[in-house]
FIKOLZA-1660 file (N, C-alpha, C; in steps of 0.1 Angstrom, whole numbers, plus 5000, padded with zeros to 4 digits):
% residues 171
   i   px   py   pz ch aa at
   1 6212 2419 7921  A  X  N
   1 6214 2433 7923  A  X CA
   1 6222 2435 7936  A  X  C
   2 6232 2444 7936  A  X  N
   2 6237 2443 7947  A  X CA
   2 6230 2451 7957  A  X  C
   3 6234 2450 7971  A  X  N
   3 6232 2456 7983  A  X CA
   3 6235 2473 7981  A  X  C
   4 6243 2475 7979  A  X  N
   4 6251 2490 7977  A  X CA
   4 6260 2489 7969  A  X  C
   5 6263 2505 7964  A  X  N
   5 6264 2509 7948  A  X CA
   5 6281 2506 7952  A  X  C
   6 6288 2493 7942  A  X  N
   6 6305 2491 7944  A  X CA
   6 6307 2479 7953  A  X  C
   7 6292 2469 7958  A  X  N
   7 6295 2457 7968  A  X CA
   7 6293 2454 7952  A  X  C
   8 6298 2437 7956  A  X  N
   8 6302 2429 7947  A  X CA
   8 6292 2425 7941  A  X  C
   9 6291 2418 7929  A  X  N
   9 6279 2413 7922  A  X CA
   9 6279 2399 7916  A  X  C
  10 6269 2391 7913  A  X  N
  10 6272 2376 7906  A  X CA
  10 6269 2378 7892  A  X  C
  11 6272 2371 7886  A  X  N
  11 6267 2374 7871  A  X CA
  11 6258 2364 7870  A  X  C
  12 6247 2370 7867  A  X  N
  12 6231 2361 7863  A  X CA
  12 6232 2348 7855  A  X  C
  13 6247 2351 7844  A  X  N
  13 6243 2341 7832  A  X CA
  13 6252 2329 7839  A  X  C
  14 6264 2329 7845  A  X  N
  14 6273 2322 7845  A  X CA
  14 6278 2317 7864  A  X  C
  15 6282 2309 7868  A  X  N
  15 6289 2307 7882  A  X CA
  15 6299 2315 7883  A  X  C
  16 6307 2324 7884  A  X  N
  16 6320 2331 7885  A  X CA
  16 6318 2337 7901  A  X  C
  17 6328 2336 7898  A  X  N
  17 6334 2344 7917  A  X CA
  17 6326 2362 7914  A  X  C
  18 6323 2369 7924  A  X  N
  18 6316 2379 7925  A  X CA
  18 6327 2391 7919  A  X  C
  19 6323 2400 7913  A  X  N
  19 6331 2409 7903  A  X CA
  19 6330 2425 7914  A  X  C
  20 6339 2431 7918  A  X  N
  20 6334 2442 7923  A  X CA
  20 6334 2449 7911  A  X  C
  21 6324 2460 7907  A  X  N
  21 6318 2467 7901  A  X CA
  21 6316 2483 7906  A  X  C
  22 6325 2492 7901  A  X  N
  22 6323 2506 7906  A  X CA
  22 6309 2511 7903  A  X  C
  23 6301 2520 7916  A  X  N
  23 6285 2520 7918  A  X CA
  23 6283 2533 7910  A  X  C
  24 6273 2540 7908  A  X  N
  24 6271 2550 7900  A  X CA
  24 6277 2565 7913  A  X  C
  25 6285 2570 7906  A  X  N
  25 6292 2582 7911  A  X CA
  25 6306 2584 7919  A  X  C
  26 6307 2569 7919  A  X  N
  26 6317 2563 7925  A  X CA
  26 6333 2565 7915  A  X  C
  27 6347 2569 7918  A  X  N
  27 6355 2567 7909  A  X CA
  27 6364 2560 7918  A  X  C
  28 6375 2554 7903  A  X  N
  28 6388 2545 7901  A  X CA
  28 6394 2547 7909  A  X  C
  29 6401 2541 7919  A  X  N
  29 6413 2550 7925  A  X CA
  29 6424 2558 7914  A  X  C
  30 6433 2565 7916  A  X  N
  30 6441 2572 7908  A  X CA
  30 6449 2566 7903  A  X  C
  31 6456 2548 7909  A  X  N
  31 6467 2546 7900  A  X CA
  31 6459 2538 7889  A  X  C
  32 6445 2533 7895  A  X  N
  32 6440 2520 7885  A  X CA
  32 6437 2536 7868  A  X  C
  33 6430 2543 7872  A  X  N
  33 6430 2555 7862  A  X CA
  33 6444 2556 7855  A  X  C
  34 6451 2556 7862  A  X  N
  34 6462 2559 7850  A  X CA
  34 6467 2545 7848  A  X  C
  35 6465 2538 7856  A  X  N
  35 6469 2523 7843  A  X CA
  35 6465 2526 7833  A  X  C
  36 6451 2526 7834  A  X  N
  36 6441 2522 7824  A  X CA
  36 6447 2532 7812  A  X  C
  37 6449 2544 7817  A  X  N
  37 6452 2557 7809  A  X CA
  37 6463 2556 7801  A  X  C
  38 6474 2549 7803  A  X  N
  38 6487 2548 7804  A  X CA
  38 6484 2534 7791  A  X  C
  39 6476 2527 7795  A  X  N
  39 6478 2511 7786  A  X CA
  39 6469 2512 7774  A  X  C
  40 6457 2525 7775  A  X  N
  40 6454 2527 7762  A  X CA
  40 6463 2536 7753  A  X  C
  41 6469 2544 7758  A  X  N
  41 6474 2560 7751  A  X CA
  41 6480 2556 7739  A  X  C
  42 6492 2548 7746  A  X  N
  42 6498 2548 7735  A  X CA
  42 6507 2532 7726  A  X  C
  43 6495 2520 7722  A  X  N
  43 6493 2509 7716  A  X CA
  43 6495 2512 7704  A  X  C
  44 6510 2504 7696  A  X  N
  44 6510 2506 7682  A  X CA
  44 6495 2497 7674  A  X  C
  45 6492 2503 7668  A  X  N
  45 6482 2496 7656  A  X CA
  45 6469 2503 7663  A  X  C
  46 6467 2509 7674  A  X  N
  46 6453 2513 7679  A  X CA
  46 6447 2525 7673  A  X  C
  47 6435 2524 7673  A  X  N
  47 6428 2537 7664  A  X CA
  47 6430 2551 7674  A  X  C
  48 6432 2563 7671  A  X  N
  48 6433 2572 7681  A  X CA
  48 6419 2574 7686  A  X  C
  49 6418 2577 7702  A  X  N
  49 6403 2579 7705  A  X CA
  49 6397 2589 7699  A  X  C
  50 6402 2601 7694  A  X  N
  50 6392 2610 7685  A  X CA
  50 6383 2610 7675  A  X  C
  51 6390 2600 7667  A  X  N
  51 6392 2596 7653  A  X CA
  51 6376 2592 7650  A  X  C
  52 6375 2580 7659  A  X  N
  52 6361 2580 7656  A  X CA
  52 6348 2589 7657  A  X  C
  53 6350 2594 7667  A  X  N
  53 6339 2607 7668  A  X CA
  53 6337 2619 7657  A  X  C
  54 6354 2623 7653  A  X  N
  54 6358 2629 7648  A  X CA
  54 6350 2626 7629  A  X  C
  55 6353 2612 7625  A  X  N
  55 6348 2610 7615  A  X CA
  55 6335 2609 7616  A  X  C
  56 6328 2605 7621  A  X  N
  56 6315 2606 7623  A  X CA
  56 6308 2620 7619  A  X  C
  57 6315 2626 7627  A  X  N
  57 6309 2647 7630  A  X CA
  57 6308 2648 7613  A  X  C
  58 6318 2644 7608  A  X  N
  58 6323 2651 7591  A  X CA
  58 6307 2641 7584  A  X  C
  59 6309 2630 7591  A  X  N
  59 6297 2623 7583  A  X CA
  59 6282 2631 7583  A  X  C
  60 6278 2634 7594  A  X  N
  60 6270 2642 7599  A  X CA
  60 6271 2653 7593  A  X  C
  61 6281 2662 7593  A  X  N
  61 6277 2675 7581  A  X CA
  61 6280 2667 7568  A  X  C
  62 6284 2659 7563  A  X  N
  62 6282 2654 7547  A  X CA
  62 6267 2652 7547  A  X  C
  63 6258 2645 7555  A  X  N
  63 6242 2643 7555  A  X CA
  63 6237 2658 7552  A  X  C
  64 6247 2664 7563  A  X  N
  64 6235 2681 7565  A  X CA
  64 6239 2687 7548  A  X  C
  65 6247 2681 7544  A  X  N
  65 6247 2688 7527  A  X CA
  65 6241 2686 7518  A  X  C
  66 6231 2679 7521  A  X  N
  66 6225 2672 7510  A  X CA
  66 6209 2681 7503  A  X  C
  67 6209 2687 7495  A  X  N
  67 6200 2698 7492  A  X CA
  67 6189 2691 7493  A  X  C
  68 6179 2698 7496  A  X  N
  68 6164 2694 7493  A  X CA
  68 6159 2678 7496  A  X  C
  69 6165 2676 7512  A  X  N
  69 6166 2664 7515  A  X CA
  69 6148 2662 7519  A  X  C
  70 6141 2654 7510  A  X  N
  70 6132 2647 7516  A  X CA
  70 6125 2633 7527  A  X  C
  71 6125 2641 7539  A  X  N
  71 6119 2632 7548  A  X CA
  71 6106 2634 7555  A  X  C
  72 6101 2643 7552  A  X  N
  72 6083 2641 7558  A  X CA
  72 6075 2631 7547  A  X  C
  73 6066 2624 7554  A  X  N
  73 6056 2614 7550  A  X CA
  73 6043 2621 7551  A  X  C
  74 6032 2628 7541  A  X  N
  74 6026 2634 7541  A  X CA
  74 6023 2643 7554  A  X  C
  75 6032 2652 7552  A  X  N
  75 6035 2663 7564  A  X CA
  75 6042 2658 7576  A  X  C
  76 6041 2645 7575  A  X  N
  76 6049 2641 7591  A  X CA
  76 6064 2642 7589  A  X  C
  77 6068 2650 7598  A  X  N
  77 6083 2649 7598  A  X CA
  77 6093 2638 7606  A  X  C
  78 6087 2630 7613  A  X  N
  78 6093 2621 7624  A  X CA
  78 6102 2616 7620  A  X  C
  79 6105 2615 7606  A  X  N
  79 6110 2602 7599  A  X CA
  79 6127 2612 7602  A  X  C
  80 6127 2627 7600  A  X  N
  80 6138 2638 7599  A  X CA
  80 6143 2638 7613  A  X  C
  81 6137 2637 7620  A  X  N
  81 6135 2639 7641  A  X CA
  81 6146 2622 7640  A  X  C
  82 6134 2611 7638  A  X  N
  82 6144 2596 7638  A  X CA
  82 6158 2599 7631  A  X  C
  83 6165 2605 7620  A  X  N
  83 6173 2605 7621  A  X CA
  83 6183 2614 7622  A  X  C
  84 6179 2626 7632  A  X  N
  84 6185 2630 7640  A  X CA
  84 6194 2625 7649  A  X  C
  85 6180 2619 7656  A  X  N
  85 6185 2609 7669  A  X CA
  85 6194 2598 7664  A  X  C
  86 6191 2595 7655  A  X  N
  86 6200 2581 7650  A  X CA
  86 6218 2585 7650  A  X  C
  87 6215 2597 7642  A  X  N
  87 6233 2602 7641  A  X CA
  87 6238 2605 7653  A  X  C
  88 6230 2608 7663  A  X  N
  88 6236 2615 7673  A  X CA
  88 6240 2604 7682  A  X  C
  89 6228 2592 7680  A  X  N
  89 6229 2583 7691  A  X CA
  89 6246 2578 7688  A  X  C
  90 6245 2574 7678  A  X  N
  90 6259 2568 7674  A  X CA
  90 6271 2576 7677  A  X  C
  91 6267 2591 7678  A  X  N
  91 6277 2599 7678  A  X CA
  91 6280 2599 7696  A  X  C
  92 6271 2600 7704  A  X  N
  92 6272 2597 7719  A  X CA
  92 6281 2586 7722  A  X  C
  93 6277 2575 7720  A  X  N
  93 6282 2561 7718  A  X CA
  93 6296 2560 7716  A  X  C
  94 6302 2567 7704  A  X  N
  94 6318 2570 7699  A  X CA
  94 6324 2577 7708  A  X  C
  95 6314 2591 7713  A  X  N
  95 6322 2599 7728  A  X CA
  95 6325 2591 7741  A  X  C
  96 6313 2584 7741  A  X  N
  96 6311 2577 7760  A  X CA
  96 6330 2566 7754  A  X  C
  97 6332 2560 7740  A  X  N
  97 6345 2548 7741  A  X CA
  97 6358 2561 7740  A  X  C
  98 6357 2573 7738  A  X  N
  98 6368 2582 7736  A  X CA
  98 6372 2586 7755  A  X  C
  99 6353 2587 7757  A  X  N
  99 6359 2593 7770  A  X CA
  99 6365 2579 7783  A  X  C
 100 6359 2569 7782  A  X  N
 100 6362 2556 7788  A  X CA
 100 6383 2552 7787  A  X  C
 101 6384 2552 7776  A  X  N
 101 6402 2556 7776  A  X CA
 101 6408 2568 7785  A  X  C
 102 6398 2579 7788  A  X  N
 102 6404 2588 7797  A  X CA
 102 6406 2585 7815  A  X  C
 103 6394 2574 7815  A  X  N
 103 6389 2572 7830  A  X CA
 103 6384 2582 7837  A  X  C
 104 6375 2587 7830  A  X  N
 104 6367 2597 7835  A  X CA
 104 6354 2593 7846  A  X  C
 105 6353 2602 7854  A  X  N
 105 6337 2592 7858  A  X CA
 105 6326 2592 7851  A  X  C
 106 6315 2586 7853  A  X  N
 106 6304 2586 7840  A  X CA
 106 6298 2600 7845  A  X  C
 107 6302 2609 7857  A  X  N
 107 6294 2617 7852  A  X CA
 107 6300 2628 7845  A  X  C
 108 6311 2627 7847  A  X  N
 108 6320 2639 7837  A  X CA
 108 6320 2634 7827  A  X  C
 109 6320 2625 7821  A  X  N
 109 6318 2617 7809  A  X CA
 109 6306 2623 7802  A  X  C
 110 6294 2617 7806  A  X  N
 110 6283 2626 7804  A  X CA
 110 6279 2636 7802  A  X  C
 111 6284 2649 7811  A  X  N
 111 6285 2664 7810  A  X CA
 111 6296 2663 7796  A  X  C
 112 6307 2656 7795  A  X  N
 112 6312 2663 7781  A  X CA
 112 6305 2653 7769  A  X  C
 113 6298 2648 7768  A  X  N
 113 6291 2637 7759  A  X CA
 113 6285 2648 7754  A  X  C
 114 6270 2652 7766  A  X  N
 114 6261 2659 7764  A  X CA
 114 6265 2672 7758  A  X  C
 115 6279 2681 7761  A  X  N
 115 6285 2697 7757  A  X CA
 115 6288 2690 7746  A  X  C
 116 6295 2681 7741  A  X  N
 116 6297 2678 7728  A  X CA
 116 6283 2679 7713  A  X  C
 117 6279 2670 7721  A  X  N
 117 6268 2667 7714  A  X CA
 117 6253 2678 7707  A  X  C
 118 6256 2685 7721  A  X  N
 118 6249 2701 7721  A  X CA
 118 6258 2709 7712  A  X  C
 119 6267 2712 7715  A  X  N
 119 6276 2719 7702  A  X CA
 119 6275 2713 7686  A  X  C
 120 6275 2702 7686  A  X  N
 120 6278 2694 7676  A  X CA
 120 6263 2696 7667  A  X  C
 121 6252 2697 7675  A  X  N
 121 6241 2696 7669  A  X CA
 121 6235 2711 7666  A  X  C
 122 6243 2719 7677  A  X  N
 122 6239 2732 7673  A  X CA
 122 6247 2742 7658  A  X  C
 123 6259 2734 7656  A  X  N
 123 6270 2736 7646  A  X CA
 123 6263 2730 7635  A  X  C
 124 6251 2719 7636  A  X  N
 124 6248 2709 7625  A  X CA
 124 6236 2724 7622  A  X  C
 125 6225 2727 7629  A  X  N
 125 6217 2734 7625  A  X CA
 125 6218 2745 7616  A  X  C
 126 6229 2752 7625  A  X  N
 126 6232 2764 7620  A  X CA
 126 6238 2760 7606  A  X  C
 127 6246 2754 7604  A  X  N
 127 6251 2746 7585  A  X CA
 127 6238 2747 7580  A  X  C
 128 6230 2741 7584  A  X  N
 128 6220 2739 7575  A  X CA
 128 6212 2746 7573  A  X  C
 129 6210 2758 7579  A  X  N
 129 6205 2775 7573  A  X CA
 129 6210 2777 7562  A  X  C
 130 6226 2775 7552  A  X  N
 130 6233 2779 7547  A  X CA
 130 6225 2771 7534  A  X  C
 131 6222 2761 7536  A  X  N
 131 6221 2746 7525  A  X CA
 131 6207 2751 7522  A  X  C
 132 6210 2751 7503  A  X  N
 132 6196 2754 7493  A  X CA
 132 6186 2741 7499  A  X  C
 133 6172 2742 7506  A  X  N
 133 6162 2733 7506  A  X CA
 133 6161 2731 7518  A  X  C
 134 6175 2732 7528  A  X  N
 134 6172 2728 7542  A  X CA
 134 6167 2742 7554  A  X  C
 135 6164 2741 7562  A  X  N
 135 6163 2748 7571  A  X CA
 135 6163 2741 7586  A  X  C
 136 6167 2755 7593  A  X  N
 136 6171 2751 7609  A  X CA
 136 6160 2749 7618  A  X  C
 137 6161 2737 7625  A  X  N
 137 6148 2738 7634  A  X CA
 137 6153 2731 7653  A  X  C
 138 6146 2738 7660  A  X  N
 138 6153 2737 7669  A  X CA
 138 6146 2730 7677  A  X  C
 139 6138 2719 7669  A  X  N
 139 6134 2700 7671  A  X CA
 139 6145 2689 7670  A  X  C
 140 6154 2697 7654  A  X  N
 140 6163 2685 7652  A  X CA
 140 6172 2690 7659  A  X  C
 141 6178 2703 7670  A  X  N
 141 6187 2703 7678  A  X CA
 141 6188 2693 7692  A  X  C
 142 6170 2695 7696  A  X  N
 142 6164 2690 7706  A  X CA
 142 6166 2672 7705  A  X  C
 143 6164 2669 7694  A  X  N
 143 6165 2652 7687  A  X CA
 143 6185 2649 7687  A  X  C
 144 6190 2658 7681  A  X  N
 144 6205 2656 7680  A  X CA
 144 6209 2656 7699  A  X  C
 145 6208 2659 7710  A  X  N
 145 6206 2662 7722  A  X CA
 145 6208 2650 7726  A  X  C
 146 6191 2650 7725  A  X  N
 146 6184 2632 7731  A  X CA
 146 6192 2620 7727  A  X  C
 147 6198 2625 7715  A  X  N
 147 6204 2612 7707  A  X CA
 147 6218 2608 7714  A  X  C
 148 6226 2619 7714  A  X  N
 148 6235 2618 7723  A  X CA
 148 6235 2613 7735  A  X  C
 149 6223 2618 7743  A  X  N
 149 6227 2617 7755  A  X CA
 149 6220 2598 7758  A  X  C
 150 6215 2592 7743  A  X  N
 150 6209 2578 7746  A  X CA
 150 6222 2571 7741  A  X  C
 151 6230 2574 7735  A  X  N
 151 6240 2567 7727  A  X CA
 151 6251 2567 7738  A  X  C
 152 6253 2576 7748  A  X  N
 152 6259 2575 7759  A  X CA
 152 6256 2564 7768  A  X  C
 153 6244 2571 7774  A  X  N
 153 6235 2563 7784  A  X CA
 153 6235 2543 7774  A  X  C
 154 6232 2541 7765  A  X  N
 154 6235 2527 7762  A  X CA
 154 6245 2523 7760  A  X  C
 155 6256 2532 7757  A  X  N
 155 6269 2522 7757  A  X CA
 155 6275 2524 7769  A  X  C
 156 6270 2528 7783  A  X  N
 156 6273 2520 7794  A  X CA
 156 6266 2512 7799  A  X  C
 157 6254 2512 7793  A  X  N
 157 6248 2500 7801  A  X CA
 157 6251 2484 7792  A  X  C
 158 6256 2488 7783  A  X  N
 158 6267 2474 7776  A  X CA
 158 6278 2470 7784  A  X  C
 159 6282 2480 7784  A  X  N
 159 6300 2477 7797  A  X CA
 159 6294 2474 7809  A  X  C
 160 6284 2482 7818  A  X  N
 160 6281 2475 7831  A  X CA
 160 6276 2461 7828  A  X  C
 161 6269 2457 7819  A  X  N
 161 6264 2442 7821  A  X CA
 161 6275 2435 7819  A  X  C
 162 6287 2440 7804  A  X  N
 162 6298 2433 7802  A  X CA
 162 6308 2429 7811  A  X  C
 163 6309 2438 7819  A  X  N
 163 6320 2440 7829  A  X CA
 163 6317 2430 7840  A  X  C
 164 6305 2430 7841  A  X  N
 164 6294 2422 7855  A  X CA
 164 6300 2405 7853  A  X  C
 165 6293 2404 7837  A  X  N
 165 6296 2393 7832  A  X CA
 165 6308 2384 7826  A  X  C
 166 6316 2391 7826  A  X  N
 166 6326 2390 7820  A  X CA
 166 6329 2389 7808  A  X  C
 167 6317 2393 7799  A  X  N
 167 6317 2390 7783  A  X CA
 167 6322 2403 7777  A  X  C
 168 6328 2415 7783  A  X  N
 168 6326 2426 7774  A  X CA
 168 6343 2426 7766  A  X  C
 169 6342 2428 7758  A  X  N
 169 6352 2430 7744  A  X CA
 169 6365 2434 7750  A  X  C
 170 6365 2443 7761  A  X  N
 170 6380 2448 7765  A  X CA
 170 6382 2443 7783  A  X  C
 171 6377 2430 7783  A  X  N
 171 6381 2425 7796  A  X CA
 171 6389 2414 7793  A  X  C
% end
């Protein structure tokens, strides 16, 4: 663990030379930002960063369409709450790799993860007033929320270990 948030770190699994690691609240300098910004934008063959979140959302209201969707287990609803959370988590997850191409810091990241995700879930509710069998409840807004903001919160804590370690997919 390091001393202070941005001193260097060893990676637990392997011998490598010590990695500096930006600390929590800490940002990029401005040119490494726009490297980064500049070398994702614009790669022939690459997915656009929207796309994914984007498709997702559509998936999420294709579920909220589904009439007379049964998920209570003799009265318990948790099973409807779990996949709330589930959609959303993944949907956090897709914002935290959209916003990561911007070089944002994690906490502006986070604030638009979380406004996304709150819209997204509050847009999902309201649909679902509309839909024969479903109704709005403002648990699965609370669950669509949570979900986001864990789908965020874990896909940085994959990059900080990856980055630490040198195993993560885009080092």
């Amino acid at each position: 663990m390091p001393d202070s948030p941005g001193s260097a770190t060893v990676c637990p699994i392997a011998s490598r030379r010590p990695v500096s690691v930006p600390g929590p609240g800490m940002r990029l300098p401005l040119a490494r930002r726009r490297a980064i910004t500049e070398s994702t934008a614009s790669r022939p063959g690459r997915i656009p960063g929207w796309l994914p979140p984007l498709l997702w959302a559509a998936v999420i209201l294709g579920a909220s369409s589904v009439q007379d969707l049964r998920t209570t287990h003799e009265g318990i609803a948790i099973r409807d709450k779990l996949a709330h959370f589930g959609e959303y988590f993944v949907f956090g997850w897709l914002l935290s790799g959209t916003f990561d191409r911007q070089a944002w810091t994690p906490r502006r990241a986070f604030a638009w993860t979380l406004f996304f995700g709150a819209l997204m879930g509050a847009l999902d509710e309201f649909y679902q007033g509309f839909v024969p069998g479903r109704q709005q409840d403002p648990f699965d807004f609370l669950a669509d929320t949570l979900g986001a903001a864990a789908g965020w919160y874990f896909s940085r804590e994959e990059k900080s270990v990856g980055s630490v370690c040198g195993t993560a997919r885009d080092s």
